[in-house]
Gaussian input, Z-matrix of N, CA and C with variables (Angstrom, degrees):
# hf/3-21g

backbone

0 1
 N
 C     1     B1
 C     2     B2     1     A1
 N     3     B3     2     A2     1     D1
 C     4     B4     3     A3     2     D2
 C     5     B5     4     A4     3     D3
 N     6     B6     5     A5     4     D4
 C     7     B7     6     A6     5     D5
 C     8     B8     7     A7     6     D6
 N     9     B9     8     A8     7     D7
 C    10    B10     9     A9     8     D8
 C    11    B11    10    A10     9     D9
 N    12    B12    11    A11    10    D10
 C    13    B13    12    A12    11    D11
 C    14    B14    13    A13    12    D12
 N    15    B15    14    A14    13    D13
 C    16    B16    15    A15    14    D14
 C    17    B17    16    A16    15    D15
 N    18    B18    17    A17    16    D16
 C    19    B19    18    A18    17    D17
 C    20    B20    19    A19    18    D18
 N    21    B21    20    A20    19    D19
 C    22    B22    21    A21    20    D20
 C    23    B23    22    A22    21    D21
 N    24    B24    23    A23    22    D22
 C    25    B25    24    A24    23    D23
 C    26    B26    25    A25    24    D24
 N    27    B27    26    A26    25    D25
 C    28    B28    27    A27    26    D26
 C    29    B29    28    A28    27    D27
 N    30    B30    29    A29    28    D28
 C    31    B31    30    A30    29    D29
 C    32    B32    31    A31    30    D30
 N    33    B33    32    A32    31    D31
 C    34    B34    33    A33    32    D32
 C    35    B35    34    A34    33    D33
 N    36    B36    35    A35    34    D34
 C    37    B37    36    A36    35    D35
 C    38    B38    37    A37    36    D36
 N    39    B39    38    A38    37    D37
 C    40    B40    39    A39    38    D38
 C    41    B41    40    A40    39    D39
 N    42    B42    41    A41    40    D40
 C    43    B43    42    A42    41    D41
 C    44    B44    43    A43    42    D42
 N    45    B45    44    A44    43    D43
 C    46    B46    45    A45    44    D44
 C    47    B47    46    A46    45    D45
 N    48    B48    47    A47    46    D46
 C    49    B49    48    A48    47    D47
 C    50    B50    49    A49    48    D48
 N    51    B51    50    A50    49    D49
 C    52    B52    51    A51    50    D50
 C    53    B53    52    A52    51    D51
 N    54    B54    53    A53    52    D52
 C    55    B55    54    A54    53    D53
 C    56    B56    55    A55    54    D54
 N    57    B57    56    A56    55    D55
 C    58    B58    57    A57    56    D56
 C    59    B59    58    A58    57    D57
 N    60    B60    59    A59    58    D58
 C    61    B61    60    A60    59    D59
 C    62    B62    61    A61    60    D60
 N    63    B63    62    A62    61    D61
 C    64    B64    63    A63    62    D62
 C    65    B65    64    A64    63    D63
 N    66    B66    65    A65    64    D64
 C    67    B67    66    A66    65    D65
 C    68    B68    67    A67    66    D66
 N    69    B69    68    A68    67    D67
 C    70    B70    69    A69    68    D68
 C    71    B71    70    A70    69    D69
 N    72    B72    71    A71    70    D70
 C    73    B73    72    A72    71    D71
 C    74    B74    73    A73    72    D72
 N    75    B75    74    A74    73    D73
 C    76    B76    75    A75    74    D74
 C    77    B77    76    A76    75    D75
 N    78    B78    77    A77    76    D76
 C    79    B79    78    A78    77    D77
 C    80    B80    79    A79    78    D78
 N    81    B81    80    A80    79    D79
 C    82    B82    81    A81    80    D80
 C    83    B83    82    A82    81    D81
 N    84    B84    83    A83    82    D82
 C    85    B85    84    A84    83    D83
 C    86    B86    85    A85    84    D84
 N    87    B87    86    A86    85    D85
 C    88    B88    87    A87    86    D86
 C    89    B89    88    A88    87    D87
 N    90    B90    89    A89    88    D88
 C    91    B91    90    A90    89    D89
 C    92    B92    91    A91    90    D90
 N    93    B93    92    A92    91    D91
 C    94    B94    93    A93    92    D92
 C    95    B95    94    A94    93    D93
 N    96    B96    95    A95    94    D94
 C    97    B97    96    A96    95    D95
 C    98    B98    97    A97    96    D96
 N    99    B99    98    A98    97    D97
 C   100   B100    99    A99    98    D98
 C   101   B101   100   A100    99    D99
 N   102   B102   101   A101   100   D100
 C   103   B103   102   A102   101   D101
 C   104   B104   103   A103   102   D102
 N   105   B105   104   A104   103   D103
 C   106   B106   105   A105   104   D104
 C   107   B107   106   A106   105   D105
 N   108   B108   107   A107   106   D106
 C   109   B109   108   A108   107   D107
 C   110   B110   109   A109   108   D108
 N   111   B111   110   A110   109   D109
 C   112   B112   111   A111   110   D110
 C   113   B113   112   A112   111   D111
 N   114   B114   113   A113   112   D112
 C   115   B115   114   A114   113   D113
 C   116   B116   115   A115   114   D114
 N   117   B117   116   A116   115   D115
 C   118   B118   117   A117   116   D116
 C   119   B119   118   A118   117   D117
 N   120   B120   119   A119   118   D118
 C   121   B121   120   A120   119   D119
 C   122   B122   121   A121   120   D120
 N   123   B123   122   A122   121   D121
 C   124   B124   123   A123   122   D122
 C   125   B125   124   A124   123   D123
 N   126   B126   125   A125   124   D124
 C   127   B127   126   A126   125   D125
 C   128   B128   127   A127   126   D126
 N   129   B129   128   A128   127   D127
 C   130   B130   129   A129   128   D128
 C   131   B131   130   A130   129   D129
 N   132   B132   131   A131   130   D130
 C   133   B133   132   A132   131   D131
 C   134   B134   133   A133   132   D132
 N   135   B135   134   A134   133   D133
 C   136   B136   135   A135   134   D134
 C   137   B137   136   A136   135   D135
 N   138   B138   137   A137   136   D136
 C   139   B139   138   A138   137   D137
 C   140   B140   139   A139   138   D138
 N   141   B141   140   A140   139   D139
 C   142   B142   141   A141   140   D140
 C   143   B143   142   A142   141   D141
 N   144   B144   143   A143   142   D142
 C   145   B145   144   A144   143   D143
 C   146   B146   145   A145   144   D144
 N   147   B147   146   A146   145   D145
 C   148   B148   147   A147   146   D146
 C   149   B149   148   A148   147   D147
 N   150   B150   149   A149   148   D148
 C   151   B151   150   A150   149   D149
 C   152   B152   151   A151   150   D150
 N   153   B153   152   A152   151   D151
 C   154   B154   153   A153   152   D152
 C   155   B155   154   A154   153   D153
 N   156   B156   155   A155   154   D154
 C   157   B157   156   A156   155   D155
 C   158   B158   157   A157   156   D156
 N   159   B159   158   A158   157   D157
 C   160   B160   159   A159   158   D158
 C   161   B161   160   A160   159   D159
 N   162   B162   161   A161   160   D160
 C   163   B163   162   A162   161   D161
 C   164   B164   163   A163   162   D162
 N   165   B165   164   A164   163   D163
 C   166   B166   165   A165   164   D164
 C   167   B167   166   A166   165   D165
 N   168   B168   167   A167   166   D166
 C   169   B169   168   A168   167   D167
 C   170   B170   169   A169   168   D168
 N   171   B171   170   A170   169   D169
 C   172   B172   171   A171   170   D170
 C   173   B173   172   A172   171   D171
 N   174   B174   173   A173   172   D172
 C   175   B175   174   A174   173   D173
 C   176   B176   175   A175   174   D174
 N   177   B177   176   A176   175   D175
 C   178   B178   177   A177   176   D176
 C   179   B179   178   A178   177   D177
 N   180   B180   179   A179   178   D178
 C   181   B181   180   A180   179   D179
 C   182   B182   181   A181   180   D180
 N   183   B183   182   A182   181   D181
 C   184   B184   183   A183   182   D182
 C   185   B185   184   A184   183   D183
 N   186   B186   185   A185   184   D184
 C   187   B187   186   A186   185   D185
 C   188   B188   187   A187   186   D186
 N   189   B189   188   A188   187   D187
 C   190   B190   189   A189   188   D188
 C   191   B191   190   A190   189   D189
 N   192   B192   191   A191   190   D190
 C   193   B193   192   A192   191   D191
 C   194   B194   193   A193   192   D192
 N   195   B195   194   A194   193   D193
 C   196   B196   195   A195   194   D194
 C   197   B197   196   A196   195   D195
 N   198   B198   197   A197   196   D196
 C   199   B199   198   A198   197   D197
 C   200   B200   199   A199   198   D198
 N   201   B201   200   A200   199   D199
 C   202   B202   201   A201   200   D200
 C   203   B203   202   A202   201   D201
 N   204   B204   203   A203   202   D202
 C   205   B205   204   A204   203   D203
 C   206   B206   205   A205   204   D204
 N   207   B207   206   A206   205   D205
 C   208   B208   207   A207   206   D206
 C   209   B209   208   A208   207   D207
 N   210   B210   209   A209   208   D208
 C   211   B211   210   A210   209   D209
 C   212   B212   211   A211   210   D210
 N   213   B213   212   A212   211   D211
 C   214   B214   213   A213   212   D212
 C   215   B215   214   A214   213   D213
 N   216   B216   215   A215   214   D214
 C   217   B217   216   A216   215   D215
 C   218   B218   217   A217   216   D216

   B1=1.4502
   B2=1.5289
   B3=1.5923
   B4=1.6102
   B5=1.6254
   B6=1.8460
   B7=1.4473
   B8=1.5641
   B9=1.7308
   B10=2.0712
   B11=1.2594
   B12=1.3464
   B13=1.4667
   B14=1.2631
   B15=1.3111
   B16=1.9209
   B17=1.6973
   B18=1.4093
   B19=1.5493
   B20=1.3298
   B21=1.7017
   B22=1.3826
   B23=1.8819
   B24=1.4123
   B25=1.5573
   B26=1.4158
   B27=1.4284
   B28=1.7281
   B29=1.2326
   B30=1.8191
   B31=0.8134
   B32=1.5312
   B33=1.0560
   B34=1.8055
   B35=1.8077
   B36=1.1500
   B37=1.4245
   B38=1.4681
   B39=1.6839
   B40=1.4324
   B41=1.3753
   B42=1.3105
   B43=1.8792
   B44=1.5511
   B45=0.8005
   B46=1.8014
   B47=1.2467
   B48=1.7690
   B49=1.7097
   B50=1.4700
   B51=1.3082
   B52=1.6693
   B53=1.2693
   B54=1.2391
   B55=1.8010
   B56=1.7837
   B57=1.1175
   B58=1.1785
   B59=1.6852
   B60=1.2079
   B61=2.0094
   B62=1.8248
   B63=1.8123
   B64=1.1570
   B65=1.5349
   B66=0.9943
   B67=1.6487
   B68=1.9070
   B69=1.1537
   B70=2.1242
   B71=1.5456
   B72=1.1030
   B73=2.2446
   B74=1.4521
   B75=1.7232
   B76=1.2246
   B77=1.4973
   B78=1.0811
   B79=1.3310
   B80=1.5680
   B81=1.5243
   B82=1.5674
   B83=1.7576
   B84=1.7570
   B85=1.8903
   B86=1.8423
   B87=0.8318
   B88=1.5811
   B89=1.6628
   B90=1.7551
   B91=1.8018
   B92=1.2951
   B93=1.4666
   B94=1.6448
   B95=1.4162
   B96=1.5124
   B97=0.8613
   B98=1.6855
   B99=1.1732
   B100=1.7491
   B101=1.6945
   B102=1.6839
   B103=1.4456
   B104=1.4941
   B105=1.0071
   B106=1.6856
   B107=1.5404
   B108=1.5482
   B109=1.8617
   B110=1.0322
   B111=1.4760
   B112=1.5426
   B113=1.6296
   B114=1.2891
   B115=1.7936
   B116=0.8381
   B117=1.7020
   B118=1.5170
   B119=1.7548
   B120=1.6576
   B121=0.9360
   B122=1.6001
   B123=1.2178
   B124=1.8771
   B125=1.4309
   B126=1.3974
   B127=1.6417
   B128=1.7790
   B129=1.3980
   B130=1.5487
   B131=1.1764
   B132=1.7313
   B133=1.8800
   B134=1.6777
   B135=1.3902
   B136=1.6578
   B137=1.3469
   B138=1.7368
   B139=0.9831
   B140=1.3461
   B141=1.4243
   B142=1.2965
   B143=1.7650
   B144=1.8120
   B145=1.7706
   B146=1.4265
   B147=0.9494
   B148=1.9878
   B149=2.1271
   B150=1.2769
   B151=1.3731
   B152=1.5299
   B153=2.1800
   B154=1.3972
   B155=1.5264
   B156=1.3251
   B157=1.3964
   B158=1.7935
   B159=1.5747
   B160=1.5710
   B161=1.5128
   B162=1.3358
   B163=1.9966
   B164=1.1933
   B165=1.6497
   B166=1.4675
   B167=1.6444
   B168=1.0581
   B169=1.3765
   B170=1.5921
   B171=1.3473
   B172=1.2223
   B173=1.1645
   B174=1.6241
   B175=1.2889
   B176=1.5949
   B177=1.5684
   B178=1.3129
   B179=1.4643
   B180=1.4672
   B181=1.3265
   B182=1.6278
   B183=1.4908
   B184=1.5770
   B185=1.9103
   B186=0.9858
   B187=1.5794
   B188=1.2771
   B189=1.6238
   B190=0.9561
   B191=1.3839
   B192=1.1880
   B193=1.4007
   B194=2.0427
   B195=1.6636
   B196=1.8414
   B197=1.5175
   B198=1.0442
   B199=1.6201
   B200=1.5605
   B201=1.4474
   B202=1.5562
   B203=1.8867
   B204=2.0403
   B205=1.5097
   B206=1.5611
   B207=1.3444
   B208=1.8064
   B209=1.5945
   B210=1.2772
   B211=1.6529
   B212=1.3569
   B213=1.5525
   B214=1.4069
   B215=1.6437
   B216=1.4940
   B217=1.3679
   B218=1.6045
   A1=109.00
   A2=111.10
   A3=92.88
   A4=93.34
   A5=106.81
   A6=112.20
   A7=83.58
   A8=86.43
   A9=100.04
   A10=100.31
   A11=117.59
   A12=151.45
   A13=96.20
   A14=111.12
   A15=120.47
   A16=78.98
   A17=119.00
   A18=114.53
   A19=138.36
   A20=105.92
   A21=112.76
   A22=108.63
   A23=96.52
   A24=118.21
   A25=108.70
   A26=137.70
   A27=142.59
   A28=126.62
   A29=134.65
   A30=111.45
   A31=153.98
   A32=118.31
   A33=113.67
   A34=111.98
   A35=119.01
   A36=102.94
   A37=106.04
   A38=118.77
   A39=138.28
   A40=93.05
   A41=112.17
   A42=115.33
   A43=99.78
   A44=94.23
   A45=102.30
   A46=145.51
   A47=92.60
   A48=115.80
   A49=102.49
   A50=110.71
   A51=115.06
   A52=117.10
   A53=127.31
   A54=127.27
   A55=100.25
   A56=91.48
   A57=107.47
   A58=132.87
   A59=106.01
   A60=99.05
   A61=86.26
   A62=83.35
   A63=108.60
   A64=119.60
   A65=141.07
   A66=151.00
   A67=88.85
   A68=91.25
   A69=100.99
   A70=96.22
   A71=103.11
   A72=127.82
   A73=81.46
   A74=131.55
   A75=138.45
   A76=140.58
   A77=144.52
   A78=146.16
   A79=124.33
   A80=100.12
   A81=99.63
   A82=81.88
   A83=74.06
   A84=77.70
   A85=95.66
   A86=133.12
   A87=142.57
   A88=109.94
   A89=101.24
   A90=97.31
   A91=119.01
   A92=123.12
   A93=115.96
   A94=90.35
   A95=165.97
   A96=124.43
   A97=119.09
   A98=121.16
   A99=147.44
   A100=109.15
   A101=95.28
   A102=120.60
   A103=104.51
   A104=140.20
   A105=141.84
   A106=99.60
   A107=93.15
   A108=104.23
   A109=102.51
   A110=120.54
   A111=113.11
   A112=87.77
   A113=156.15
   A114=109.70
   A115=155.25
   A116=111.19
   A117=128.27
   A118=85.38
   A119=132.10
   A120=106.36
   A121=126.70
   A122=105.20
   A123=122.03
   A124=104.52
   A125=120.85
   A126=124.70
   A127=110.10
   A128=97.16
   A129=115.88
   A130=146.09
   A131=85.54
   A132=95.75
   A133=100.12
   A134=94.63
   A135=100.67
   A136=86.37
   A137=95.39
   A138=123.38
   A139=148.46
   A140=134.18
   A141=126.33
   A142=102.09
   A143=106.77
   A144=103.43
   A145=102.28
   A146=112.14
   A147=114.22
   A148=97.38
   A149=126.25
   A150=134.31
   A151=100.42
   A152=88.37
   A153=100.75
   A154=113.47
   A155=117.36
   A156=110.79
   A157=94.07
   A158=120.29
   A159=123.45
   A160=87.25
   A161=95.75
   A162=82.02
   A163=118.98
   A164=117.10
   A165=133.33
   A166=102.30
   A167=159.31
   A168=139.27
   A169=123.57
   A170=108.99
   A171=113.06
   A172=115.70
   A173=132.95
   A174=134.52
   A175=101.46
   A176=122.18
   A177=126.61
   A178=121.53
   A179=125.46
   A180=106.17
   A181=74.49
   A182=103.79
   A183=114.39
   A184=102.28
   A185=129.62
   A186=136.82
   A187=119.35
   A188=119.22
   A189=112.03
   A190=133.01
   A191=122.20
   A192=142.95
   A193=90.65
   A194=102.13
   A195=84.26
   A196=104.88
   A197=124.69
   A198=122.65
   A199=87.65
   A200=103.78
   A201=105.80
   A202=126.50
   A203=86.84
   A204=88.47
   A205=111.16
   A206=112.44
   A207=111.60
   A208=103.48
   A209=117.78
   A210=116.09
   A211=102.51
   A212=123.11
   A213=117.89
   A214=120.86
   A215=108.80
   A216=105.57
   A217=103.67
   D1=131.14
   D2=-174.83
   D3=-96.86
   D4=178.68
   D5=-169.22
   D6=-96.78
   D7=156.89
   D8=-179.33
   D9=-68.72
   D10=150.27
   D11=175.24
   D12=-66.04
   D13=138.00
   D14=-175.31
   D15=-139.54
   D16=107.46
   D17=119.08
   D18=-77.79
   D19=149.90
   D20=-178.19
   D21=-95.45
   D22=113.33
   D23=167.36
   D24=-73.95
   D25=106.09
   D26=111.70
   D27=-8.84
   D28=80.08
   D29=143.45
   D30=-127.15
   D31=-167.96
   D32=-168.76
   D33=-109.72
   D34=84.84
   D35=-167.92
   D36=-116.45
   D37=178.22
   D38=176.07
   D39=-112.16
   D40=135.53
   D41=168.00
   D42=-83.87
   D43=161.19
   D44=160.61
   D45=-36.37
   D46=-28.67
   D47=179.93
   D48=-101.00
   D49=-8.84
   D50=173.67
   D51=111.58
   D52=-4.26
   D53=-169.51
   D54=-92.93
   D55=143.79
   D56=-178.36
   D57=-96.46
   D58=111.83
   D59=-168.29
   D60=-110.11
   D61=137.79
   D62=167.07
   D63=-111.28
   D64=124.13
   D65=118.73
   D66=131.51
   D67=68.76
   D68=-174.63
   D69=-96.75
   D70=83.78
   D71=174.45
   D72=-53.99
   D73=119.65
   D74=100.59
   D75=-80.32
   D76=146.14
   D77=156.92
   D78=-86.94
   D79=146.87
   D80=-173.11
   D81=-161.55
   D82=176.96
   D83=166.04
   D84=-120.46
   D85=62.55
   D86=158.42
   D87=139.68
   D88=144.80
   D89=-168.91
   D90=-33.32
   D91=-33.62
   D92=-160.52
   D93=-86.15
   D94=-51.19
   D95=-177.60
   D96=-95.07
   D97=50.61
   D98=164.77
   D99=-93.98
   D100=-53.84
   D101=-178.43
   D102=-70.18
   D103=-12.39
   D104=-157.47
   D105=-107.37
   D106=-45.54
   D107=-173.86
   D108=-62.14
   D109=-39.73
   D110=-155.62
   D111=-108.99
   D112=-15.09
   D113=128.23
   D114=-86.74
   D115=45.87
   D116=174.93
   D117=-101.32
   D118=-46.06
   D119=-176.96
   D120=-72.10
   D121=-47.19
   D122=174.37
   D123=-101.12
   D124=75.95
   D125=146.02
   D126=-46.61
   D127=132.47
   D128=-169.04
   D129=45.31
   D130=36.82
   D131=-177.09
   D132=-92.84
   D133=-178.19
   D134=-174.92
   D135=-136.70
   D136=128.55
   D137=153.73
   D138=-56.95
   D139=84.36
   D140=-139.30
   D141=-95.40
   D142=-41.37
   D143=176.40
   D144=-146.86
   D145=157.20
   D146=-165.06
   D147=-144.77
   D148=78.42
   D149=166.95
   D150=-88.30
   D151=136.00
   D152=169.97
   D153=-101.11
   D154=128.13
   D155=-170.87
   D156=-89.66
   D157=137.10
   D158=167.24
   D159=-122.94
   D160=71.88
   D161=143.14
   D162=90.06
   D163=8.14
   D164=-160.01
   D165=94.36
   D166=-11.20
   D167=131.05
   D168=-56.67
   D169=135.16
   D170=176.99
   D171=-116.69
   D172=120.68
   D173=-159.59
   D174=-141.59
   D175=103.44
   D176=156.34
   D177=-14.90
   D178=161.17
   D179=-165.86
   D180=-157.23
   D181=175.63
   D182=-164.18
   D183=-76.08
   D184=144.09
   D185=175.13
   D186=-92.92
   D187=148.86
   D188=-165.67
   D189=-39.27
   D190=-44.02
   D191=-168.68
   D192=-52.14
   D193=-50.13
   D194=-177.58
   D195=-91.46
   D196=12.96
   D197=175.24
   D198=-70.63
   D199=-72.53
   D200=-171.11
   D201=-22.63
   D202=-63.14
   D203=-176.13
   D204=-52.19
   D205=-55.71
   D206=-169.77
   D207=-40.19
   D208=-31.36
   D209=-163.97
   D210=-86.09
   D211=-28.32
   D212=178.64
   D213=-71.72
   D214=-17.26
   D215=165.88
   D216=141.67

């Protein structure tokens, strides 16, 4: 059995109080649960850019705003 694939998600966010962190490496195995991890840690930040790194390619990935819609149905 192989172990699940964890990519590392890049992202660019605003905290709540307004400061801005750049290049916050999470792992997941696809954006929506990257996006979940990282608001269990930073409740009510905004997401400003979310890159999936494969391996030394870096490839943009969908933002919150379309995380949402796909999840609404």
């Amino acid at each position: 059995m192989l172990p699940p694939v964890l990519t590392k998600y890049g992202f660019r966010i605003r905290t709540r109080v307004g400061l801005v962190i750049n290049n916050l490496m999470i792992h997941g195995r696809d954006p929506a649960e990257a996006h979940r991890k990282l608001r269990q840690m930073y409740r009510d930040c905004e997401i400003i850019e979310c890159i999936c790194h494969h391996g030394g390619v870096r490839t943009p990935v969908a933002g919150y705003d379309d995380m949402k819609r796909a999840s609404a149905g």
